[in-house]
C-alpha positions as CSV (number, residue, x, y, z in Angstrom):
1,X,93.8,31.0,-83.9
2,X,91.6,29.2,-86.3
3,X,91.2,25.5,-86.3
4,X,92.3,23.5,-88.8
5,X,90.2,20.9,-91.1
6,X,90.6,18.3,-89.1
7,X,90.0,19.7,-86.1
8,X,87.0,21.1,-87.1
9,X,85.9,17.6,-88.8
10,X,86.7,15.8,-85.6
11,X,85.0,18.4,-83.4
12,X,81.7,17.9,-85.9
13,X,82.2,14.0,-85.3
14,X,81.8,14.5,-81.5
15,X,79.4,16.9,-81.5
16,X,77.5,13.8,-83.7
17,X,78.2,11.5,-81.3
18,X,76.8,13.7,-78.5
19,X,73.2,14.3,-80.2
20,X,72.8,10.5,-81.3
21,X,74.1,9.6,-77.6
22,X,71.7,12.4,-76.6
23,X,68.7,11.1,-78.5
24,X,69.7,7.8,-77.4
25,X,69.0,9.0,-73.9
26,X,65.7,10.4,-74.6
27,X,64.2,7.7,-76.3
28,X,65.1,5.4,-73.4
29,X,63.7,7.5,-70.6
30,X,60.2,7.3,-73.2
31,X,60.5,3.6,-73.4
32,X,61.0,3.3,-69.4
33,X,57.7,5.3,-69.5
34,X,55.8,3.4,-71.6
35,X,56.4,0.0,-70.3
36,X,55.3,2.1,-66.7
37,X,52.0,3.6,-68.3
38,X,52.0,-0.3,-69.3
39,X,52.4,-1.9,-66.0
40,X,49.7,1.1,-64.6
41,X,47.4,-0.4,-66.5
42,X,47.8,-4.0,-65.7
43,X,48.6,-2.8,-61.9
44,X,44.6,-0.9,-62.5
45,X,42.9,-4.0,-64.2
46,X,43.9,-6.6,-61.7
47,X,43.0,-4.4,-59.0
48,X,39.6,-3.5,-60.1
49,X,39.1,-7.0,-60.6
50,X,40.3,-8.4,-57.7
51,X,37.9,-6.2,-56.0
52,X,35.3,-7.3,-57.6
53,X,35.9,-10.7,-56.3
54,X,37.0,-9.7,-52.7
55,X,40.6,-9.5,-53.2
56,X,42.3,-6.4,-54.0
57,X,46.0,-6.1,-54.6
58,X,47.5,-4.5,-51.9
59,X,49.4,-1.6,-52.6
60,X,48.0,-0.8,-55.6
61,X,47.5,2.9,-55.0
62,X,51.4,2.6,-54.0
63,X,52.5,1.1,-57.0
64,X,50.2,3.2,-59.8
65,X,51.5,6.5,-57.7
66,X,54.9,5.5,-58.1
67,X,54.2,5.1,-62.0
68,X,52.8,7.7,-62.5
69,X,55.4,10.1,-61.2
70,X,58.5,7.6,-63.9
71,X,55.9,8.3,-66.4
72,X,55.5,12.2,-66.5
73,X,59.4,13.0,-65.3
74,X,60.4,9.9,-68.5
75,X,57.7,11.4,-71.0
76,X,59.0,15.2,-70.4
77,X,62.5,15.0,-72.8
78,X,60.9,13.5,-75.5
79,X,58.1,15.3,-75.8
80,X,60.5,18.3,-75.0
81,X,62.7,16.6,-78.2
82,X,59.6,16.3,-80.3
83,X,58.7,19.8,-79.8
84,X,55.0,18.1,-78.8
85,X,53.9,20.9,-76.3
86,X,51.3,23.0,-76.9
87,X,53.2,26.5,-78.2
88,X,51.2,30.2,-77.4
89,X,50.8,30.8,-81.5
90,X,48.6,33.1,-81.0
91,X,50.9,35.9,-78.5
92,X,54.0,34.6,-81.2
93,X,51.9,35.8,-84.4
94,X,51.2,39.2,-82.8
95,X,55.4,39.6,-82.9
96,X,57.6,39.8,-85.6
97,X,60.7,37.6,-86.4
98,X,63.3,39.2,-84.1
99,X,60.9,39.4,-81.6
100,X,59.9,35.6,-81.3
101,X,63.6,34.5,-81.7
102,X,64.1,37.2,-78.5
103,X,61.2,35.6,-76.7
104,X,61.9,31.8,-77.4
105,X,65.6,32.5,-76.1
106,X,64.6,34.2,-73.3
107,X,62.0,31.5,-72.5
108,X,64.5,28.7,-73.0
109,X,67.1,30.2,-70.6
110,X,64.5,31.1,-68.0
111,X,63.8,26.9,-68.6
112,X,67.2,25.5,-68.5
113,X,67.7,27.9,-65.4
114,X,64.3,26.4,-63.5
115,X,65.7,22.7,-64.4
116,X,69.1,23.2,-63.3
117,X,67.1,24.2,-60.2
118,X,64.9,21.9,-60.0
119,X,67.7,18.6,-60.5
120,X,69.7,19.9,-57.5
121,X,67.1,20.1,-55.5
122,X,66.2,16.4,-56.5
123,X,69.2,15.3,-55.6
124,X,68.8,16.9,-52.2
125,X,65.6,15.7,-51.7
126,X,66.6,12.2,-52.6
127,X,69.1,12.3,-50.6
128,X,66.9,13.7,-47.2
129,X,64.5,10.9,-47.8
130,X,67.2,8.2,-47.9
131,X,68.4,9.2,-44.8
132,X,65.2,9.3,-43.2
133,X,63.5,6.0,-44.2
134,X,61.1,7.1,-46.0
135,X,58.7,4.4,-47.5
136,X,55.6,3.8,-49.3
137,X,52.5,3.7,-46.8
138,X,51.2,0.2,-47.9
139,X,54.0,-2.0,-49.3
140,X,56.7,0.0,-46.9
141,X,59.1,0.4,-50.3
142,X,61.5,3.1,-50.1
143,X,61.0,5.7,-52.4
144,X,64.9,8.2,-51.9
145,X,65.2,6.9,-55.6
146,X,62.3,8.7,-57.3
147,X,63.7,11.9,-56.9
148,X,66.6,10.6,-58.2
149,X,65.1,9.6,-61.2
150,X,63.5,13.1,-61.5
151,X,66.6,14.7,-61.4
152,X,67.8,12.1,-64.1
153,X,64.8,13.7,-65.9
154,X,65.7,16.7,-65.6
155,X,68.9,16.7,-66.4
156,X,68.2,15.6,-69.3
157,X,65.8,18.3,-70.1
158,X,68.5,20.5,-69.9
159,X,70.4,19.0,-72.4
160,X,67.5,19.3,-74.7
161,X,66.4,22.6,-74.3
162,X,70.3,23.3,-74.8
163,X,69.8,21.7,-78.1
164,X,66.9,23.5,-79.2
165,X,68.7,27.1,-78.3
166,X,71.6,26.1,-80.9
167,X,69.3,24.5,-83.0
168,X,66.1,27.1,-83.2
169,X,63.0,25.4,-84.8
170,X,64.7,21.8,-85.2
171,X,63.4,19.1,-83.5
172,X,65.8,17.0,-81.3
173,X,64.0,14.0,-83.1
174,X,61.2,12.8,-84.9
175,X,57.9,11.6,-82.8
């Protein structure tokens, strides 16, 4: 059975509404990791100069590890989105056009696969370290939630590599 016009026209307004909700997502998880590359910084100055004059910040190391890991898990779906990582041209040139579109599938379904993975077994962990207690070593924060955020990560990974295998060689969105 075919769909009728409308249907089809209010199937293509969802699907809209998915990729702008979609990119909406993305660009959110970059912003939470630049205000954290942000607060690294700050985190890094005050501490070097509060050493200097005999008074560290405690828990520093605490707080720029904790950073560090929102910044790389927040920065991976936009720079996924972007298309910004560094592509093998030189083993996709040796192949001809069937070949790379075999290869880049292949390569995004081994990816969406390792992600799907890797979120449940965020959520496990996450949920393993809540039980346990587990905290920081110097400011005693508990830290179940970082894998959470992770998983959030890498969830939305999925959805982005998704988008790039119905959409081969368009961006998600523009850097």
């Amino acid at each position: 059975m075919k769909p009728t016009l409308a249907q089809t026209a209010t199937i293509q307004q969802v699907y809209k509404g998915y990729v702008s909700g979609l990119r909406w997502v993305v660009r959110a998880l970059a912003i939470v990791a630049g205000l954290a590359v942000t607060v690294m910084i700050v985190v890094t100055c005050v501490d070097v100069v509060g050493r200097r004059f005999g008074h560290p910040l405690k828990g520093a190391y605490d707080i720029v590890e904790l950073l560090g890991a929102i910044v790389i898990a927040g920065a991976l779906p936009y720079t996924t989105g972007c298309k910004g990582h560094v592509a093998i041209e030189f083993f996709f040139q040796r192949l001809g056009r069937r070949g790379r579109i075999v290869v880049d599938t292949l390569v995004r379904l081994i990816s969406v696969s390792m992600f799907a993975f890797l979120t449940w077994r965020f959520i496990q962990y996450g949920a393993e370290l809540r039980a346990s207690g587990q905290v920081t070593l110097t400011l005693r924060w508990p830290i179940f939630w970082m894998p959470w955020w992770m998983a959030l990560c890498s969830g939305v990974m999925i959805l982005v590599i998704l988008y790039h295998l119905v959409h081969p060689g368009k961006e998600l969105m523009k850097p």
